[in-house]
C-alpha positions as CSV (number, residue, x, y, z in Angstrom):
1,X,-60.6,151.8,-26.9
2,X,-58.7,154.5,-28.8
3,X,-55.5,155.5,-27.8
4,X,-52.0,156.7,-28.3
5,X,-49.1,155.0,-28.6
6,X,-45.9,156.8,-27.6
7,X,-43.2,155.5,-29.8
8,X,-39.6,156.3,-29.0
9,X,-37.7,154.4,-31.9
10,X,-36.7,151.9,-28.9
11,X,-37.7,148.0,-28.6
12,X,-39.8,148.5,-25.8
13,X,-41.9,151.2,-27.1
14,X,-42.6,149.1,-30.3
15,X,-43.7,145.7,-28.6
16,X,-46.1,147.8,-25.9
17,X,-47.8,149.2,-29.0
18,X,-47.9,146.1,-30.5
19,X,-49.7,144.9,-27.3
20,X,-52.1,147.0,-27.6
21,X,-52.8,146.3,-30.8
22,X,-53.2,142.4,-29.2
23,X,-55.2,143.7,-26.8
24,X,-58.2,144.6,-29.3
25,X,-57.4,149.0,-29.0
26,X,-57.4,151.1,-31.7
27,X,-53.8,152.4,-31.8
28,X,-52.5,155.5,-33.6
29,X,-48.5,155.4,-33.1
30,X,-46.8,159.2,-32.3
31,X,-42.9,160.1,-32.4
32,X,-42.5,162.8,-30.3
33,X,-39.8,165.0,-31.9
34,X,-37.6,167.0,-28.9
35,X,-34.4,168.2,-30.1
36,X,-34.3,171.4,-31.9
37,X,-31.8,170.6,-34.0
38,X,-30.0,166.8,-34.8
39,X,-27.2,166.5,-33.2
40,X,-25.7,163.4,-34.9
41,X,-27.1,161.1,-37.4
42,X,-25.4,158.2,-36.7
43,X,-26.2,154.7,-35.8
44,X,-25.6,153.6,-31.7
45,X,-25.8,157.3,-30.7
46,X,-25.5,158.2,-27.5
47,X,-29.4,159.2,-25.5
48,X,-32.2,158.8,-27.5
49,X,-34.1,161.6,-29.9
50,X,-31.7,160.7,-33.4
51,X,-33.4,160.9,-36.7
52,X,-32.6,156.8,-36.7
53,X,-35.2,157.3,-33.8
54,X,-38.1,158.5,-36.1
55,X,-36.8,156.4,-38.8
56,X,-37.2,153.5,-36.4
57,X,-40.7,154.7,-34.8
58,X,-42.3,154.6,-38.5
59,X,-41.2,151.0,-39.1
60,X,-42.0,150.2,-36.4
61,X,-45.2,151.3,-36.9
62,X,-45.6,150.0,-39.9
63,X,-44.7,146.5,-39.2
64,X,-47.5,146.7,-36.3
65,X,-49.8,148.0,-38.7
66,X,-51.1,151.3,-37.3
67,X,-49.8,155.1,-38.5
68,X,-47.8,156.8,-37.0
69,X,-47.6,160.9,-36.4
70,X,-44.6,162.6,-35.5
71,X,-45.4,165.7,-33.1
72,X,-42.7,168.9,-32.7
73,X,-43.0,169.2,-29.3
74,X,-39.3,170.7,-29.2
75,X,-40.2,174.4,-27.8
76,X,-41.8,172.7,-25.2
77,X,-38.9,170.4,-24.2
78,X,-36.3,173.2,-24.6
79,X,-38.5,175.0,-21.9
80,X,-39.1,172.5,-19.1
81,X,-36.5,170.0,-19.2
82,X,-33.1,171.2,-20.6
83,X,-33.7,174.9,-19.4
84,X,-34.9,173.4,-16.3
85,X,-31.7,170.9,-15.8
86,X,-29.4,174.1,-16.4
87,X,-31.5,176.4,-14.0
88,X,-31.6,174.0,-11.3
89,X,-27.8,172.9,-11.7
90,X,-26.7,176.9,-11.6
91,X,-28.9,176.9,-8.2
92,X,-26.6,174.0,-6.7
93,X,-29.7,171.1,-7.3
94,X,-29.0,167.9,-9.1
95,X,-32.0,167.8,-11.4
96,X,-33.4,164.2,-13.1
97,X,-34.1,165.3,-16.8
98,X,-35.6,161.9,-17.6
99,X,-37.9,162.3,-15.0
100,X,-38.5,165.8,-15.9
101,X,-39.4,164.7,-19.4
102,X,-41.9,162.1,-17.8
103,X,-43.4,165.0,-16.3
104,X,-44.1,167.6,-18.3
105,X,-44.0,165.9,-21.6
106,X,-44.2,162.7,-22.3
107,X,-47.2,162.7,-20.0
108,X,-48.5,166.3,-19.2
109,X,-48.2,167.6,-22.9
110,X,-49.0,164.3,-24.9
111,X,-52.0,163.4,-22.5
112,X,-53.4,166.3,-22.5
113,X,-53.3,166.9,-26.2
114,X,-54.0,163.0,-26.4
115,X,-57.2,163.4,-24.3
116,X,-58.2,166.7,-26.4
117,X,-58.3,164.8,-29.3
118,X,-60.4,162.4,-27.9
119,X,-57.8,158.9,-27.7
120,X,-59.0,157.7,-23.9
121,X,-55.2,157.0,-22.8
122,X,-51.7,156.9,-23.8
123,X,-49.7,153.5,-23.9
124,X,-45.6,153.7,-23.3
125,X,-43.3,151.0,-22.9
126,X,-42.0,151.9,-19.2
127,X,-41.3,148.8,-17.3
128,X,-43.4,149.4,-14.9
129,X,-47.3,148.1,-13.6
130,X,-50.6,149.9,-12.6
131,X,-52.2,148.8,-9.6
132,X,-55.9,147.3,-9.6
133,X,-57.7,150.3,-8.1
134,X,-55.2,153.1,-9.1
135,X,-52.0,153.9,-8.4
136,X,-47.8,152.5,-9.5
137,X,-46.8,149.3,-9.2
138,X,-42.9,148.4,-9.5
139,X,-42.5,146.3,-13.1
140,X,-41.5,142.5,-12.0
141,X,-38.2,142.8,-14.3
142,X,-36.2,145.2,-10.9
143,X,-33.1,145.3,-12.9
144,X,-35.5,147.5,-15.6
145,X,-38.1,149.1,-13.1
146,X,-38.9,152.9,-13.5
147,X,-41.3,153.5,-11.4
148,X,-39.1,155.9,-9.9
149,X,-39.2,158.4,-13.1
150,X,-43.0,157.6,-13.1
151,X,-43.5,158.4,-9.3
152,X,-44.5,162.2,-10.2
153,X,-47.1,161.4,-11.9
154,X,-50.7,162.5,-11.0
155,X,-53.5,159.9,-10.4
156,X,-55.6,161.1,-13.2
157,X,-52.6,161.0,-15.1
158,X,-52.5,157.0,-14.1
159,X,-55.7,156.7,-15.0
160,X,-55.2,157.3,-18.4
161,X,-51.7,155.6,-19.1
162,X,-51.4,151.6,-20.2
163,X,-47.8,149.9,-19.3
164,X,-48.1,146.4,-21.0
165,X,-44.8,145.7,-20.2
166,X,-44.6,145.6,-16.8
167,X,-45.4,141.8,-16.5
168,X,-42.5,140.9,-18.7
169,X,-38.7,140.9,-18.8
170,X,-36.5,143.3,-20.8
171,X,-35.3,139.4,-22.2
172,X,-38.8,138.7,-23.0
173,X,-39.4,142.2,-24.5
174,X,-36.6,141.7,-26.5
175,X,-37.4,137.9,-27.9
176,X,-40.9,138.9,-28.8
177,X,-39.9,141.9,-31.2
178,X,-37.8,139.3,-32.6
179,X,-40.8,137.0,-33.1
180,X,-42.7,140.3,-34.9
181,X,-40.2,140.8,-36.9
182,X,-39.7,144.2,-35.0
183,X,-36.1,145.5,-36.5
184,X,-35.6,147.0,-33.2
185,X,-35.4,144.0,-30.9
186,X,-31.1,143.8,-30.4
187,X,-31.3,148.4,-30.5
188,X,-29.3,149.3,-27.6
189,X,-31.0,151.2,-24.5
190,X,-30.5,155.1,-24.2
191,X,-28.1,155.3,-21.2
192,X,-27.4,159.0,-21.4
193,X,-29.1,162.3,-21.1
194,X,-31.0,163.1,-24.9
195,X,-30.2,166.5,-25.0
196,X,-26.2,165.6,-24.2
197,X,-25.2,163.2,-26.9
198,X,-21.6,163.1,-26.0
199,X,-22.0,162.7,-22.0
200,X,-20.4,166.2,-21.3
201,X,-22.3,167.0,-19.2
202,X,-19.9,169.8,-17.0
203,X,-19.2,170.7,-20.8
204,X,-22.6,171.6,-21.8
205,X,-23.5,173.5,-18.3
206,X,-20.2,175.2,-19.3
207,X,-21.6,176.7,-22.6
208,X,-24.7,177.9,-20.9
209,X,-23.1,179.2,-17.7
210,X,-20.4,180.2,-18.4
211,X,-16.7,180.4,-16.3
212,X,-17.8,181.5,-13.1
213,X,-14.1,180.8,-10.8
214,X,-14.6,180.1,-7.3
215,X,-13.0,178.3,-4.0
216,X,-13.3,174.7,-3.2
217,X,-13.5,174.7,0.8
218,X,-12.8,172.0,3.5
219,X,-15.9,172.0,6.0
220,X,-13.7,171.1,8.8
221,X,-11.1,174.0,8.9
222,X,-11.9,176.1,6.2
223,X,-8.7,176.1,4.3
224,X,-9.4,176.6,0.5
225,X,-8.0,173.4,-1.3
226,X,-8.1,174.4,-4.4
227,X,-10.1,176.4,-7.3
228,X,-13.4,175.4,-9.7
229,X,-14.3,177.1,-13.5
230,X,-18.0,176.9,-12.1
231,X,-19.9,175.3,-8.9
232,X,-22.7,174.4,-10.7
233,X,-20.1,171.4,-12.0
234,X,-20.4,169.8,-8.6
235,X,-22.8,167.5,-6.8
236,X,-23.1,166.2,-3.8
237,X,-21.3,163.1,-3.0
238,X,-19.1,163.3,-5.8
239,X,-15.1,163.2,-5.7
240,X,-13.8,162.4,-8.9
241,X,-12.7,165.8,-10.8
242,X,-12.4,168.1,-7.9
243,X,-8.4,168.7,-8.6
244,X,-7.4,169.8,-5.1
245,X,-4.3,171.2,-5.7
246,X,-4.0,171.3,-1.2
247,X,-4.6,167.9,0.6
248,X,-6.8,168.1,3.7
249,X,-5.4,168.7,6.9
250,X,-6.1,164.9,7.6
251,X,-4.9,163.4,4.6
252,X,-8.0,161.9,4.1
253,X,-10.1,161.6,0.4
254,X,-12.9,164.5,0.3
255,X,-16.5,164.8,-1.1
256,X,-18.3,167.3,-2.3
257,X,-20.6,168.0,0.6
258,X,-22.6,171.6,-1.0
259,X,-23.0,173.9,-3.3
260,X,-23.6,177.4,-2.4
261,X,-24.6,179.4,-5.6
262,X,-24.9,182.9,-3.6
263,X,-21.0,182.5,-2.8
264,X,-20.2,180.2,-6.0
265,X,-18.2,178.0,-3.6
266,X,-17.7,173.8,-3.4
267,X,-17.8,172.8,0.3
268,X,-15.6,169.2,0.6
269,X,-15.2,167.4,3.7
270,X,-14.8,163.5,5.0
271,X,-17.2,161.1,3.3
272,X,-19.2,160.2,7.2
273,X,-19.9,164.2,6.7
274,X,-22.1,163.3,3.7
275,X,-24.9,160.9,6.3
276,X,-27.9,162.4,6.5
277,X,-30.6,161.0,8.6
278,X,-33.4,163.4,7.9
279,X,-34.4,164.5,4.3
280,X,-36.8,167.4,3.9
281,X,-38.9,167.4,0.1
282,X,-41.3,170.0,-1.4
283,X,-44.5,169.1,-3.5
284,X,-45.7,165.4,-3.1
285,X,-47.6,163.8,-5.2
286,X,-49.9,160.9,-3.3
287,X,-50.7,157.7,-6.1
288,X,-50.7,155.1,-3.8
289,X,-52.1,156.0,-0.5
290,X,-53.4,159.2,1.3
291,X,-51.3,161.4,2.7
292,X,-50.2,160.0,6.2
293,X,-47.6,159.0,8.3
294,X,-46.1,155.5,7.0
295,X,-43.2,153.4,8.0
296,X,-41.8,152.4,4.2
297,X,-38.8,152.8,1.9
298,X,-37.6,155.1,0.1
299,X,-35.4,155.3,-3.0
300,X,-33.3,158.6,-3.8
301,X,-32.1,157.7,-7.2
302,X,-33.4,156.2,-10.4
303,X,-31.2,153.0,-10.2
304,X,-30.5,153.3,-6.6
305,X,-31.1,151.0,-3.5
306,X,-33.7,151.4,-1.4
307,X,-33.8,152.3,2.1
308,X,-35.9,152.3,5.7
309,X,-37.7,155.2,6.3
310,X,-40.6,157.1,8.5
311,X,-42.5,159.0,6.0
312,X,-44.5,162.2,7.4
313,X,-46.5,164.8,5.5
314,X,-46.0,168.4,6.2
315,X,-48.6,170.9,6.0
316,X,-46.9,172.6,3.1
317,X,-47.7,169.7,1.2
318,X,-44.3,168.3,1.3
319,X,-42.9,165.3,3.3
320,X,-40.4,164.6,5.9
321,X,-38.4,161.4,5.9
322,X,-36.4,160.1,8.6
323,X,-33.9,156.9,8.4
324,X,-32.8,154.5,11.1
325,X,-29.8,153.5,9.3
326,X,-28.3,157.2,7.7
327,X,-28.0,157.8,3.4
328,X,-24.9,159.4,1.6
329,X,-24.4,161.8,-1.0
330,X,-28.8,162.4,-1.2
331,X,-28.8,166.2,-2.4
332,X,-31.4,168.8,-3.1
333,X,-33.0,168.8,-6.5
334,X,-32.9,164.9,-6.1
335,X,-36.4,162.9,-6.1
336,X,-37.6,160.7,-3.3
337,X,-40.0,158.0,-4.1
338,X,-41.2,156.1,-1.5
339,X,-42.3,152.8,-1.4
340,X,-45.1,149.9,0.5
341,X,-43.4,146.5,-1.0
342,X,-43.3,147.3,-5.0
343,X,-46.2,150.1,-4.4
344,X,-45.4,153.5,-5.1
345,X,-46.8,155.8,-2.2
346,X,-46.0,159.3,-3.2
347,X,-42.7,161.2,-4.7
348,X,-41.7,164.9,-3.7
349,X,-38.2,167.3,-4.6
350,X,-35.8,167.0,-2.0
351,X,-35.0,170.3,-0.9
352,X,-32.7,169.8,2.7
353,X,-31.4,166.9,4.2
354,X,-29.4,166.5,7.6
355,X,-29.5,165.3,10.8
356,X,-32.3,167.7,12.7
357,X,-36.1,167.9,12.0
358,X,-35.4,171.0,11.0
359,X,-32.9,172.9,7.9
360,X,-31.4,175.7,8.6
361,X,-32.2,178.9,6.4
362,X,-30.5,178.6,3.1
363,X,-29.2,175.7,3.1
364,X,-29.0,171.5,3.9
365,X,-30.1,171.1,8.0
366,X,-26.5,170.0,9.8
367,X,-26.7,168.3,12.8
């Protein structure tokens, strides 16, 4: 079978192509080329999409044995993912670029151009595993899974992906590029955000957005506790950085509990304020079951745990989840995934969360 193999740079990318290879496909290798401009070309960079990236793609490649393209498809990530993340961070959301990038990327743009030029599927080196008969499977390695950043994908979509990795161990990833002589195998894992290589990322929002001074509020009483350069620094849950220059009536730490763009104001209150037992999400994407009422888990971050939920679908096409035991710090913008065992059932944008079926216009529901 032809198909494409989407080579990062990275050790896992590498040894899934060379899988493939193993497995008897005809492989063309392709570096997908993001960044408009380098922003460093320096070894152990922070994120991932370095010229050492396309450097390492090629050798890669070439050590496998197949050739390798390198695609621009820069305009396009400018446009969905980082003008995306700063849209949706200025509209009080917390956005998941990786995810994003799985989304309308690394899987919309390179499959469809992929199918269009007639390879039959696209391998990556995601630690995850399909499911006999369709559908996501959680890779065995839990520590590594990303299912989660996978969870938006369409079944067609499915269809034509190949994870080889998601029977193996990030160790056993690793030894095996040694064994191939892969110079990749000890290359650190991107940990940060690509299109951020020095982690600022209140820094970069900064130089997009602009100062934009506003009140930081407590819930409870109303007082203003101190002052913000910009609200779309803040997410929900967080407390580090919010310099309240007043304490709270009670003494007590505070969270950041919303973010209201129309006002440009931080609402803070006690950390029990951020439980939410109901969480409201728009535009679901089914893989692993028909829409329908399910008693499952659900998981609200990429590395997060996962939790007991009731799982309802709305007519809009979204879902309603309701939890026994209640979450913290889950805010709009956020993806939940939701789970049967390691099977993904469907993923949707969280758009409201609280304690009623219901939100209330404009904002999070509140009991």
């Amino acid at each position: 079978m032809k198909v494409l193999a989407a080579m990062s740079g990275g050790v896992d990318s590498a040894v899934a192509a060379a899988r493939a290879v193993d497995a008897g496909h005809d492989v063309t290798g392709v570096h997908l080329a993001l960044a408009r401009r380098s922003q460093t070309n320096d070894s152990g960079t922070r994120g991932c999409c370095t010229p050492e990236d396309s450097r390492d793609a090629r050798r890669a490649a070439d050590i496998i044995g197949i050739p390798c393209y390198i695609w621009d498809m820069s305009e396009r990530f400018a446009a969905d993912v980082v003008d995306d993340f700063v849209l949706e961070y200025a509209a009080g959301r917390t956005p998941n670029p990786c995810l994003r990038c799985n989304e309308k990327i690394k899987f919309a743009a390179v499959l469809d151009r992929a199918l269009a030029l007639g390879f039959a599927a696209v391998v990556t080196g995601h630690h995850a595993r399909l499911r006999v008969g369709g559908g996501l499977r959680r890779s065995v390695d839990l520590a590594k899974d990303q299912s989660y950043v996978l969870a938006v994908l369409t079944r067609h979509q499915l269809d034509h992906t190949i994870l080889p990795l998601g029977d193996s161990t990030k160790a056993e990833v690793r030894a095996e590029a040694a064994e191939r002589g892969l110079t990749v195998a000890d290359k650190p894992d991107s940990t940060d955000i690509c299109f951020i290589a020095d982690g600022d990322t209140r820094g970069f929002l900064a130089q997009r957005l602009g100062r934009a001074p506003g009140q930081i509020v407590d819930a409870t009483s109303g007082a203003v506790l101190g002052q913000h350069h910009g609200a779309y620094a803040y997410t929900v849950g967080q407390r580090r950085g919010l310099d309240l220059r007043t304490a709270a009536p009670d003494r007590r730490p505070r969270y950041v509990l919303s973010v209201t763009p129309a006002t440009n104001t931080v609402t803070v209150g006690p950390v029990e304020a951020l439980d939410v037992a109901v969480i409201h999400a728009a535009r679901a994407v089914w893989t692993g079951a028909r829409p329908a009422p399910v008693t499952c888990e659900i998981q609200v971050r990429a590395h997060g745990e996962t939790l007991p939920a009731a799982v309802v679908p709305t007519g809009d096409g979204g879902i309603i989840a309701r939890l026994p035991d209640p979450a913290r710090g889950v805010a709009a913008g956020q993806t939940i995934v939701a789970y049967d065992g390691d099977t993904v059932l469907c993923s949707a944008t969280i758009t409201a969360t609280g304690r009623e079926t219901t939100p209330t216009a404009g904002g999070p529901a509140t009991a």
